[in-house]
TIMI-99123 format. One record per residue: residue in one letter; x, y, z of N, C-alpha, C, O, CB in turn. Coordinates in pm, whole numbers, padded with zeros to 5 digits, always signed. Glycine has a CB too. Example, Ala and Ser with C-alpha at 12.3 -4.5 7.8 and 13.67 -1.06 7.14 Angstrom:
<rs>
A+01319-00569+00780+01230-00450+00780+01320-00330+00780+01424-00332+00846+01131-00447+00905/S+01285-00225+00708+01367-00106+00714+01290+00003+00787+01341+00114+00804+01408-00060+00572/
</rs>
This chain:
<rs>
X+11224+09936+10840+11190+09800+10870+11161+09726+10739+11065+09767+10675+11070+09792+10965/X+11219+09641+10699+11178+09495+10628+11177+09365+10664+11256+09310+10740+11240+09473+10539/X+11063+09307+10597+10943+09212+10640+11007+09075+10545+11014+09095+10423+10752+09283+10584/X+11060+08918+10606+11004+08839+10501+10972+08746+10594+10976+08748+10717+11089+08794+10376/X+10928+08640+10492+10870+08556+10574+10912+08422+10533+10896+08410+10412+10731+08575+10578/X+10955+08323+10585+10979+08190+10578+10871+08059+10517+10883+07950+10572+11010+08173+10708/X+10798+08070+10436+10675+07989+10376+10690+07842+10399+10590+07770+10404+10660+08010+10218/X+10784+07806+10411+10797+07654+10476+10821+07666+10587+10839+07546+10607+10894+07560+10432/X+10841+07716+10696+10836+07735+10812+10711+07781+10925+10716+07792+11047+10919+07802+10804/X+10560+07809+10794+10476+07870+10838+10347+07759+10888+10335+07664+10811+10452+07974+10736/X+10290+07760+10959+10208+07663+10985+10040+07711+10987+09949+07657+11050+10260+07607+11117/X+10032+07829+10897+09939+07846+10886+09789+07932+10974+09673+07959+10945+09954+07752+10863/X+09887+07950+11098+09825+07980+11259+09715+08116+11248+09618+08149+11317+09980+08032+11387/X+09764+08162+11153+09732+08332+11086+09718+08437+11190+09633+08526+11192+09578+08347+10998/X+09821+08412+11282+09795+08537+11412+09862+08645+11362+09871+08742+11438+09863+08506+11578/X+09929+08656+11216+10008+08788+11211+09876+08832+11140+09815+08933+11178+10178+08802+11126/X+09826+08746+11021+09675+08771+11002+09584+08887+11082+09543+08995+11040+09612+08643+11037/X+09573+08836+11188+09447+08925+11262+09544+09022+11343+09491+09106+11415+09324+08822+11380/X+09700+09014+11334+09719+09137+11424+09792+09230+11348+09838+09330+11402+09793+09109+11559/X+09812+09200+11188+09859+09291+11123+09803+09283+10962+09884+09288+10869+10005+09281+11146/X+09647+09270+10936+09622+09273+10794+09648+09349+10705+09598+09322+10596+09531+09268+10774/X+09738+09475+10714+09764+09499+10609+09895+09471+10560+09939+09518+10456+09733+09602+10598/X+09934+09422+10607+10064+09346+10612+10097+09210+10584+10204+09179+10531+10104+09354+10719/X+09984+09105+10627+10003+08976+10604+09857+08928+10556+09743+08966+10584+10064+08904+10733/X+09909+08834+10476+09740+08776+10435+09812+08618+10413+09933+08602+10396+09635+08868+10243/X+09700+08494+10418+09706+08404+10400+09636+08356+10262+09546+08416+10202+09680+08367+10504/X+09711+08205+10215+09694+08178+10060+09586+08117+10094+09590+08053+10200+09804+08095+09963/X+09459+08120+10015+09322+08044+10010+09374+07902+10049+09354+07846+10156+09237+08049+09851/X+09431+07865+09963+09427+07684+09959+09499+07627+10030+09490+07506+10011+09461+07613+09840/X+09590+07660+10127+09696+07607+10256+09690+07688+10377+09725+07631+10480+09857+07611+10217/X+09657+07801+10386+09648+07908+10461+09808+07975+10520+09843+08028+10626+09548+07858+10574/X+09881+07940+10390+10035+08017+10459+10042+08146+10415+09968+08200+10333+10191+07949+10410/X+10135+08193+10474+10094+08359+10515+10238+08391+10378+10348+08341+10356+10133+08435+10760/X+10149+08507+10312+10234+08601+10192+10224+08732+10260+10136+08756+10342+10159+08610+10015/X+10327+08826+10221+10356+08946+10259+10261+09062+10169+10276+09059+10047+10514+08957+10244/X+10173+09153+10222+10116+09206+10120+10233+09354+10137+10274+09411+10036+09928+09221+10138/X+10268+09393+10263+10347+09536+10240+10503+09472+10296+10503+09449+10417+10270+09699+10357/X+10596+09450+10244+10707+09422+10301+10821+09537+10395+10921+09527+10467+10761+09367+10189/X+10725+09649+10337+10810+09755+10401+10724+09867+10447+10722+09974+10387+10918+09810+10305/X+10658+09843+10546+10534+09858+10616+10572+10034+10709+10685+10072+10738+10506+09689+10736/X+10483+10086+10728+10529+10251+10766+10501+10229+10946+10437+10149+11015+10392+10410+10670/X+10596+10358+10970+10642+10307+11131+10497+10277+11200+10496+10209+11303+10739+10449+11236/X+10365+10329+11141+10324+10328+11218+10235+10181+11250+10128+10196+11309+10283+10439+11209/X+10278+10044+11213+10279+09964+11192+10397+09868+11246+10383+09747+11266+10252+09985+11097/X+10499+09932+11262+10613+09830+11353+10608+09751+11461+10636+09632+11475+10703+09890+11402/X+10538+09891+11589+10503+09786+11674+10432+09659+11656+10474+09549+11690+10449+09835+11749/X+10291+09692+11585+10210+09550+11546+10280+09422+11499+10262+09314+11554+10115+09576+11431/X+10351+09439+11408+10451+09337+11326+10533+09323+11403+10507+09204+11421+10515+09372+11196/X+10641+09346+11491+10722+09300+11562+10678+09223+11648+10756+09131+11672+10782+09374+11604/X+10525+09219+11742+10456+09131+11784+10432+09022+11703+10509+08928+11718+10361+09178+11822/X+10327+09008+11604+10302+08965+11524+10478+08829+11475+10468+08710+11445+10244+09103+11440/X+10597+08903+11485+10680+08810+11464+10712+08728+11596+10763+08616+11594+10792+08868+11404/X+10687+08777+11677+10721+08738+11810+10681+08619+11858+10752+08535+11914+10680+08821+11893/X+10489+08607+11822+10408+08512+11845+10370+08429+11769+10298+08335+11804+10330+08545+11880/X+10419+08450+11631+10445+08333+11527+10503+08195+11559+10622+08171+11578+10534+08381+11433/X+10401+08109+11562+10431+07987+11601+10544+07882+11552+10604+07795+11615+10328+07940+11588/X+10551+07922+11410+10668+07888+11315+10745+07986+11311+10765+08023+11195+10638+07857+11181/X+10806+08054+11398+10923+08148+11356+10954+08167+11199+11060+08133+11147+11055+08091+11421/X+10833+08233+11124+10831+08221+10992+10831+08363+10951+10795+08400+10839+10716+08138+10940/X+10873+08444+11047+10818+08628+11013+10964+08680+11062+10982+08691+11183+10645+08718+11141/X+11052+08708+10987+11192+08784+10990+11165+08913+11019+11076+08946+10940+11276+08782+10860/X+11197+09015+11097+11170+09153+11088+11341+09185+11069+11417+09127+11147+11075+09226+11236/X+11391+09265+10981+11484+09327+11002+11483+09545+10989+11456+09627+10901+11568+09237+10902/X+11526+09550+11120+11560+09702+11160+11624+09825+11080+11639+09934+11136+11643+09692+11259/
</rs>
């Protein structure tokens, strides 16, 4: 699995935030979401594939 994410597309919502922190974190001063693991271990997929699902800005790409 690899992770990116769309930064102009992000609105800041931070639900991948609380459902996948080791994975996503938000920038202090706008609150858009940066990738901290882009290639995150299986045992973490399910979370992030949610996490892209419910992204309000379709801003979280998962590719398989």
């Amino acid at each position: 699995m690899k992770i990116t994410v769309d930064q102009n597309r992000c609105c800041g919502a931070g639900t991948c935030v609380l459902l996948a922190p080791d994975v996503f974190d938000q920038r202090e001063e706008d609150g858009i979401v940066f990738l901290l693991d882009e290639a995150p271990g299986n045992e973490l997929h399910d979370v992030v594939r949610e996490a892209a699902s419910v992204c309000p800005g379709a801003a979280i790409m998962v590719n398989e």
